[in-house]
N, C-alpha and C positions, 0 to 999 in steps of 0.2 A: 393485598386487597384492603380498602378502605375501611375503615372499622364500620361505614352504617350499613354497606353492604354486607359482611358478613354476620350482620346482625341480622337485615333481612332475608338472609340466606335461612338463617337459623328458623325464623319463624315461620318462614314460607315455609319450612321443610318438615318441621314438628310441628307445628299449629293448626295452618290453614290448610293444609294439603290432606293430609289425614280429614278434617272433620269437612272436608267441600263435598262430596257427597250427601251428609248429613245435613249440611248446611242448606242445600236445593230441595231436600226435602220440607225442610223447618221452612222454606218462604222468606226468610227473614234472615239479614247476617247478623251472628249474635253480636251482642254489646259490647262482649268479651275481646274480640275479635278486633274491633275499634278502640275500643280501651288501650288496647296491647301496643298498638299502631302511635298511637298517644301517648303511649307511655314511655316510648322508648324514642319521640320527636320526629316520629314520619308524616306528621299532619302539617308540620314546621318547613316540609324540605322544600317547599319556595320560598320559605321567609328572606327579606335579606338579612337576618338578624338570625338565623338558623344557628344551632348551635351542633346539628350532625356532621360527621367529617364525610364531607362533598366536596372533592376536589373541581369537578366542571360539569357543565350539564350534559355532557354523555354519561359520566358517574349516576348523575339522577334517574335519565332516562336508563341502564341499566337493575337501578332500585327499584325503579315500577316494574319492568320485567320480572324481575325475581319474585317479587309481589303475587305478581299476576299469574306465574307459575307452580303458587301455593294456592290461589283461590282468586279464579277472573270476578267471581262475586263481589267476595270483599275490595279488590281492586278496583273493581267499576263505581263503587260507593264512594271507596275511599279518595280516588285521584281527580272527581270533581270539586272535592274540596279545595284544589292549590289554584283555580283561576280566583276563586277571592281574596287569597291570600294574596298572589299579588296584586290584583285588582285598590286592595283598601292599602299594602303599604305603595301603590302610584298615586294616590288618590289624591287631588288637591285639598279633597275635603279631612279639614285638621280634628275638626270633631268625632267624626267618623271615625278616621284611624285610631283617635285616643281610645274609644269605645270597644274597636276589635278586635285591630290588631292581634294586637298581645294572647286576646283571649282565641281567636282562630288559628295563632301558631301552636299554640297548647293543644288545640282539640277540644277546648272548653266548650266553644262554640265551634260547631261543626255545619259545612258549606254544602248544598249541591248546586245544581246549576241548570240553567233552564234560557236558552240562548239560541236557538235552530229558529225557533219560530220567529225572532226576527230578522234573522241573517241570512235567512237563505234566498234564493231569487225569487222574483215576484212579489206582491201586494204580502206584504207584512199579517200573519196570523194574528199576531203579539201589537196591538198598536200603544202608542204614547200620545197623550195629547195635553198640552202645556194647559195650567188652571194657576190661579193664586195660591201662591206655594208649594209651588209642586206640579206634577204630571197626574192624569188617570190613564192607567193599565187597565186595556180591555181586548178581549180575545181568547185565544187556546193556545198553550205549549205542550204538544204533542205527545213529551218526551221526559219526564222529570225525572229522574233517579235517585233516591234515596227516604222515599215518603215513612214519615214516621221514625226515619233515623237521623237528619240532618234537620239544626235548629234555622238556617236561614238559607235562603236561594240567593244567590247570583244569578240577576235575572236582565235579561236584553228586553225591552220595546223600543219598538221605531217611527217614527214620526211620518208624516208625510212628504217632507223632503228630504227623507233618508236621515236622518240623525239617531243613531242610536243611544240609546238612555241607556246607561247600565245601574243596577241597583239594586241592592240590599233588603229584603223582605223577609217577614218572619213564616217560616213554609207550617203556617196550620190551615186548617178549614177555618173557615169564616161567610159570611153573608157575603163576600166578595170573590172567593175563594172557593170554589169545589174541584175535587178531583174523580177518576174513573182510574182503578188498576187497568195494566195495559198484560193480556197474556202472550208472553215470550217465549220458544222455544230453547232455550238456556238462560242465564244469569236473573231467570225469575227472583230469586231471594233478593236483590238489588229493591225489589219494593218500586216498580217505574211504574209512574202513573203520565194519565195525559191532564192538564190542568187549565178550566176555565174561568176565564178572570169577566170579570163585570164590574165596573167603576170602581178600581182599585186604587184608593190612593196613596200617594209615594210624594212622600214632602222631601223639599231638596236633602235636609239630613241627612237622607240614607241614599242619597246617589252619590257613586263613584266617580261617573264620569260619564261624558257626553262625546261622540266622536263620528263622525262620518261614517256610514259604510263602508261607504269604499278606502277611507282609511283605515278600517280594522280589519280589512280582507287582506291586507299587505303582511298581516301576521299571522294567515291562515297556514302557510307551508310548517309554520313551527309546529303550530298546533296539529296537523297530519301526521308529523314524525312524532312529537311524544306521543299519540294515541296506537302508533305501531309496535309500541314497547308491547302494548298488551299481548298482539301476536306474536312474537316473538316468545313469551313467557309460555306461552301457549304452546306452541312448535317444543321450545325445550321442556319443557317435564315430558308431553309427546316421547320425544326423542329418546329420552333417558330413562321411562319405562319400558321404550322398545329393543332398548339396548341397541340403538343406533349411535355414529357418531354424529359430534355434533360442530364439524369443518363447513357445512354449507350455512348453519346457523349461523358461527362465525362473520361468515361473510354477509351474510344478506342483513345483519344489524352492521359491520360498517360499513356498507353502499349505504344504509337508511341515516348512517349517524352524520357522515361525509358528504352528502347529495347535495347537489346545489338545491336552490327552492325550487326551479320550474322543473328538475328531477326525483324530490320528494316523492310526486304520486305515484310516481310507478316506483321507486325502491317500497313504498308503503304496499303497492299492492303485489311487490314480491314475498315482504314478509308474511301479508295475512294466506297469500296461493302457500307457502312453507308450512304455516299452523294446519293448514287444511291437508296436506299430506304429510307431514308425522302424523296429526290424529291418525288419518285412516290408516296408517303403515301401524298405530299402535293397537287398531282395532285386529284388524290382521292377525298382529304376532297374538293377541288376545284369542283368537278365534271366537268360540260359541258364544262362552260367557260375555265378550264385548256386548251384547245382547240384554244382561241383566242391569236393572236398574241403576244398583249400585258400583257397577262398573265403572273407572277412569275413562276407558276409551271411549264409550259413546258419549260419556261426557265430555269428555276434551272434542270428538270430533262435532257435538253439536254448538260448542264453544265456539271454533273455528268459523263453522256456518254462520254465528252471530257476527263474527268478527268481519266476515267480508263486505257485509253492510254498514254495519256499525262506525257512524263518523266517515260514511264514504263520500266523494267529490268524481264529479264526471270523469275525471283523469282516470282516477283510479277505479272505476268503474270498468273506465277503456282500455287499461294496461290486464287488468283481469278478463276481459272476455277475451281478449285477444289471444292470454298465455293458454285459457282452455278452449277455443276456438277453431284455432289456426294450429 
């Protein structure tokens, strides 16, 4: 086992796993918790300059799982931070990179991200519109994760002939800048708000890059499979507080790691259909108490419930109604 994995094994195990109930009460992941993550160079593990021992990006994708199987909370905060990571070391912009590199593979500065509203289909939430020096950001993004824990956004606007602006903003309130908590039936401590922009300016400095939609959609199958890690993390601790084994698990992470792209969505929505039965099989072996607040199981099986939505795509929409349908 690779040394960063049995690192995050450790702290999924004694860390975050222990204090995640505590932690959904507290609203908030602690600092501690981030700190730890930082501490030990999991905020680095997209860097290309990473200095954790990660032999290939199933390695990684199994790092977030383990992760995630200590605390889908802290996971969910934490693994929005690696699209800037790679984001600023792509970036042609040389300023940029000098500025955060460094400091975003540390955890110094810490990312979240905020990208749905102009990627998705349709008339763009999130718009970008070209000015001297820069773009104005104006609109809603839905969806932010990590308010009051993360110093900057990784943020999409899109233009009117689809060009996506990607870009670097500082995530406070401001006169341009207001946000609304959004209430969640699980990973509430995540802190997600929805976020309205009104003449937001974004001087070329802080943009990463500029790129087509439909160019950036050609690398949406990646992005499905590393977000399946989550479930997966999910299913196993499930699992292994049910004292179930864990052969189906096995397998249904490599169909997800192995799939070509245009089979991605459905290994993706085999994974999250797996989390949602360990939960309930771990509620079960729980019986009554599954019931109480502080319970594992109703939190792993409300976990699940988030998970089936969470970053979902028509496919996989379709491959899950079908498995509980038919």
């Amino acid at each position: 086992m690779a040394e960063a994995l049995t690192v995050a094994l450790r702290i999924a195990d004694e860390v975050l796993f222990p204090a995640a109930p505590e932690v959904e009460r507290a609203g908030r992941v602690p600092g501690s918790h981030l700190d730890l993550l930082a501490e030990h160079g999991f905020y680095g593990l997209a860097a290309p300059d990473s200095t954790l021992d990660v032999p290939d990006y199933p390695a990684v994708q199994r790092i977030v799982e383990t992760i995630a199987g200590g605390c889908l909370t802290t996971t969910f905060v934490w693994m929005q931070h690696h699209g800037a990571v790679m984001a600023v070391a792509e970036s042609g912009n040389e300023p940029l990179r000098t500025r955060y590199l460094a400091e975003l593979t540390a955890g110094r500065i810490r990312a979240g991200l905020a990208a749905g509203a102009a990627v998705r289909p349709g008339p763009p939430s999130l718009r970008a519109t070209p000015v001297d020096g820069g773009w104005l950001f104006d609109g809603t993004a839905p969806w932010v994760t990590g308010w009051g824990m993360v110093d900057v956004l990784h943020i999409a606007a899109r233009t009117d002939d689809d060009l996506l602006v990607w870009a670097l903003v500082d995530a406070v309130n401001s006169a341009e800048v207001t946000v609304v908590p959004v209430e969640m039936v699980a990973v509430q401590a995540s802190r997600t708000v929805t976020m309205e922009v009104e003449s937001l300016f974004v001087p070329h400095e802080r943009v990463t890059s500029t790129v087509s939609r439909a160019e950036h959609l050609k690398g949406d199958p990646e992005s499905v499979r590393f977000t399946g890690s989550l479930a997966l993390g999910v299913a196993g601790r499930a699992l292994q507080l049910a004292a179930l084994g864990h052969a189906e698990l096995d397998a249904v992470r490599d169909a997800l790691v192995g799939a070509q792209p245009d089979a991605v969505p459905r290994a993706r929505a085999n994974a999250t259909e797996l989390a949602l039965r360990a939960a309930a099989a771990l509620v079960v072996h729980n019986g009554s108490r599954a019931v109480l607040a502080h319970d594992h199981g109703q939190r792993l099986l409300r976990e699940a419930g988030f998970l089936l939505v969470f970053g979902s795509r028509p496919g996989i929409r379709s491959a899950l109604l079908d498995r509980f349908c038919h």
